[in-house]
C-alpha positions, 0 to 999 in steps of 0.5 A, a space after each residue: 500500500 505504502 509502495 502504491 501511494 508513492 507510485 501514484 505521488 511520482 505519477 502526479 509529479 510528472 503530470 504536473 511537470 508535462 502540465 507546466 510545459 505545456 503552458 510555457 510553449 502555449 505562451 511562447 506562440 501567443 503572438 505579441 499584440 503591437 497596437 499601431 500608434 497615430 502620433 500626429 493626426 496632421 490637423 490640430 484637434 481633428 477639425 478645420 473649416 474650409 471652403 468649396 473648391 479648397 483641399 486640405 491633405 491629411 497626413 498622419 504621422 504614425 509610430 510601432 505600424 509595421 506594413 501597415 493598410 489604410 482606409 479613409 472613410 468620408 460620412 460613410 463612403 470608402 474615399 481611400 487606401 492610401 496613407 495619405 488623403 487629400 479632401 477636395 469637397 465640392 458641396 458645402 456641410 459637415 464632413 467626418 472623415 474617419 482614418 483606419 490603420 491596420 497592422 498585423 493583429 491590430 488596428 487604430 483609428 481617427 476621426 477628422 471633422 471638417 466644415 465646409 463653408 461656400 467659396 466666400 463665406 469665412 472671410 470679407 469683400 473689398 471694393 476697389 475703386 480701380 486706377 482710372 484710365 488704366 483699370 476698372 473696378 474690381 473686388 478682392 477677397 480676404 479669408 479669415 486667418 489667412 496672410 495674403 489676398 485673393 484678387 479680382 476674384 469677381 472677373 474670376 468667378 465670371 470670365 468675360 464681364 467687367 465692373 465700371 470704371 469706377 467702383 464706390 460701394 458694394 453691401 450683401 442684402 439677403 445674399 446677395 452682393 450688390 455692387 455699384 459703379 458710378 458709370 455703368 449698370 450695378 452688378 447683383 451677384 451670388 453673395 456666397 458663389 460670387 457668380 453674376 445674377 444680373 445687372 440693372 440698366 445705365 441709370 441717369 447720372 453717375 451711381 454713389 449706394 444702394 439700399 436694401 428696403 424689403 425683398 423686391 425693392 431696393 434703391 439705388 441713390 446717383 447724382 441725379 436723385 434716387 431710383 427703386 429697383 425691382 430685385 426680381 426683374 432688376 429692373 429701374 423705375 422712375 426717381 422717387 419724388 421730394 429727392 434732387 440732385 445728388 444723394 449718397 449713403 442710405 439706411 433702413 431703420 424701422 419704418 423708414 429709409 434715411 438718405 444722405 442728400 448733398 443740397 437738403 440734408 438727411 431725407 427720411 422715407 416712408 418705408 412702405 410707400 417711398 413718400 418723404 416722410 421729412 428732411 431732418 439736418 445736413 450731414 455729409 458723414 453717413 450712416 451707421 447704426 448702434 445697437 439702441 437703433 440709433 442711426 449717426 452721420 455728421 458733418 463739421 464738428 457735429 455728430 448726430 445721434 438720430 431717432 429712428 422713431 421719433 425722428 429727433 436729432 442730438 448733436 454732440 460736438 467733436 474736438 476734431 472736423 468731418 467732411 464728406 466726399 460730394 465732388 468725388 463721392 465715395 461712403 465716407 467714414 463711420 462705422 458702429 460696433 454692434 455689441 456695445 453703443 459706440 460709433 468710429 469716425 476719424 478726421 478728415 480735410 476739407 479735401 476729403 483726404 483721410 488720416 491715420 487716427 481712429 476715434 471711438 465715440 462711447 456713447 454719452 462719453 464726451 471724454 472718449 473722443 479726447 484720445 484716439 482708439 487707433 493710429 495707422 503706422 506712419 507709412 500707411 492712412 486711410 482711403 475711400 471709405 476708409 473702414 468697417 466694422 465686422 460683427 463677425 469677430 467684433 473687429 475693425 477694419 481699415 484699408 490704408 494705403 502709403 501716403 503720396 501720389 503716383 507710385 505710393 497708392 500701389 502699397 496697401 494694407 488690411 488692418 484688423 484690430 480688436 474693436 473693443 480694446 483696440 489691439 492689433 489682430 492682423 495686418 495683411 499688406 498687398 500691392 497693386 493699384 487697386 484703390 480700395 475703397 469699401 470692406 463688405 461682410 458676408 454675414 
């Protein structure tokens, strides 16, 4: 009995000893699992925003992949095997592009999110007056974060078709880029594509704005008073009554349209009919809005904070003179932000030339138009209309060109400066003989 119990302990031993052998090879033939790693996705969080027609190239860095495969998924469609992929979208909208990387026995993944904005969406419109008898009219186009300009992006967009000679003012009215030249029809184009839409006819005299005043009219104020437009048929119809003689800047403000005229002074119409409603004081300097509805313009060393419902003017007097443009007209310069009550205008001569000094006037604060908000380095003033400001990103922003005559007006520069504490953004300088004359937003 003895003799059996130790035969079976050696038996058990053996066992045991063959158990842990084979354990031990089991392990050895388990394949070690290498997860490949995406060290770099290539794009800063995974997201970006482009625009049609762009292209952005994914490129991930990866480390421990070894012969890796790939496989680019874009909203749900196999677009690619390659390692790297190069997204050129032709639609606006949202994009996930999902990025798989095989190696071996393992895999990882990526998620890029893009969205896709039309051409001319994520940025501002420049109007350019044009270099007379050389060049007409154009428009540039600046995209938000970019260094550099893309130019006469309207000729571009629409081979074979011209703006005037002269360009003095360009808005976006329900999608729509309206752009005036004093001599020659105005130009009505896709705010977003900039594709040509149609034209208006040759108005009588030279054309200075245009006003949006509800879906299917608009106005077109010239030298020669101010004319409705039909902004289905483009058509022109005959000059609003009670307006001679040359009008300028206009604005819808509640139930009426402010026009800027250079003999009677602000003209107010009656929005649903077009008859004068009254003739408030002369202003050459116009219009911007605050966001308490109150409308400003100026002239000399008086601002006006207009009602846009009673219709009452208050005068504040400025330590500094406005002039307007009426002998060679342009939009002249003031803007307002729309965050906080406050308007920007700069001084200018008695010839119209602009300087380099930009002042916020905080409304009910007289001491704010002691000091200015922000000054243009010295080889740089203002031109044209001067500035804008961006509801966009709360910025303001001035086109300046090298001061002079001849050769100098072919430097220019974009400024962006914060509109609330006056710091600088961005500048972007440019050359070529554009005479820029208007920023427009795309909002």
């Amino acid at each position: 009995m003895r003799r059996f119990t130790h035969r079976l302990h050696q038996l058990f031993l053996l066992a045991a000893a063959a158990l842990l052998t084979f354990s031990a090879c089991q392990k050895d033939n388990v394949a070690e699992v290498v997860i490949p790693v995406i060290s770099n996705p290539g794009l800063k969080d995974g997201k970006d925003t482009i625009a049609v027609g762009d292209t952005r190239v994914l490129r991930p860095q990866l480390t421990n992949a070894v012969n890796p495969t790939f496989l680019w998924v874009v909203n749900g469609t196999v677009a690619g095997t390659d390692s790297i992929y190069t997204f050129k979208p032709t639609a606006t909208g949202d994009y996930t592009i999902s990025f798989k990387v095989s190696a071996g026995n393992s895999l990882n993944s990526y998620f890029y999110r893009i969205k896709v904005t039309d051409k001319y969406d994520n940025g501002l419109f420049i109007i350019n007056e044009g270099w007379f008898g050389h060049a007409n009219g154009s428009v540039n186009f600046y995209r938000y974060g970019e260094d550099t300009l893309y130019q006469n992006v309207y000729e571009r967009e629409n081979p074979g078709k011209t703006l005037g000679t002269t360009v003095d003012y360009g808005t976006v009215f329900n999608n729509r880029f309206y752009i005036v030249s004093k001599d020659a029809p105005m130009v009505i184009a896709d705010a977003h594509s900039l594709k040509e839409i149609g034209r208006t006819p040759k108005l009588t005299g030279n054309a200075n704005a245009f006003c949006g005043v509800n879906s299917s009219t608009g106005l077109i104020s010239t030298t020669d008073g101010v004319y409705p437009v039909d902004l289905g048929a483009f058509t022109v119809g005959a000059k609003i009554a009670g307006i001679t003689g040359q009008a300028g800047s206009m604005i819808r403000a509640g139930g009426y349209v402010f026009v800027m005229t250079e003999t009677a002074g602000i003209v107010v119409l009656n929005a649903s009919d077009l008859s004068v409603a009254t003739t408030l004081v002369k202003a050459e300097v116009g219009f911007a809005r605050t966001p308490d509805g109150t409308i400003w313009a100026g002239q000399g060393q008086n601002l006006y904070a207009i009602d846009p419902n009673s219709l009452t003017v208050q005068t504040i007097a400025l330590p500094f003179p406005l002039y307007g443009a009426w002998g060679a007209w342009n939009p002249t310069i003031i803007a307002a932000s729309t965050i906080e009550n406050a308007v920007f205008l700069t001084q200018t001569n008695s010839w119209g030339i602009n300087g380099k000094q930009i002042y916020k006037y905080q409304s009910g604060n007289p001491a704010s138009l002691q000091t200015p908000f922000v000054t243009l380095p010295d080889n740089r003033e203002l031109y044209g209309g001067g500035f804008r400001y961006n509801p966009a990103n709360n910025t303001l922003v001035a086109l300046g060109v090298e001061p002079g005559y001849g050769q100098h007006f072919q430097f220019n520069t974009l400024f962006q400066f914060n509109a609330t504490t006056g710091a600088v953004v961005k500048n972007v300088q440019y050359n070529g003989f554009f005479f820029p004359v208007i920023p427009v937003f795309n909002n």
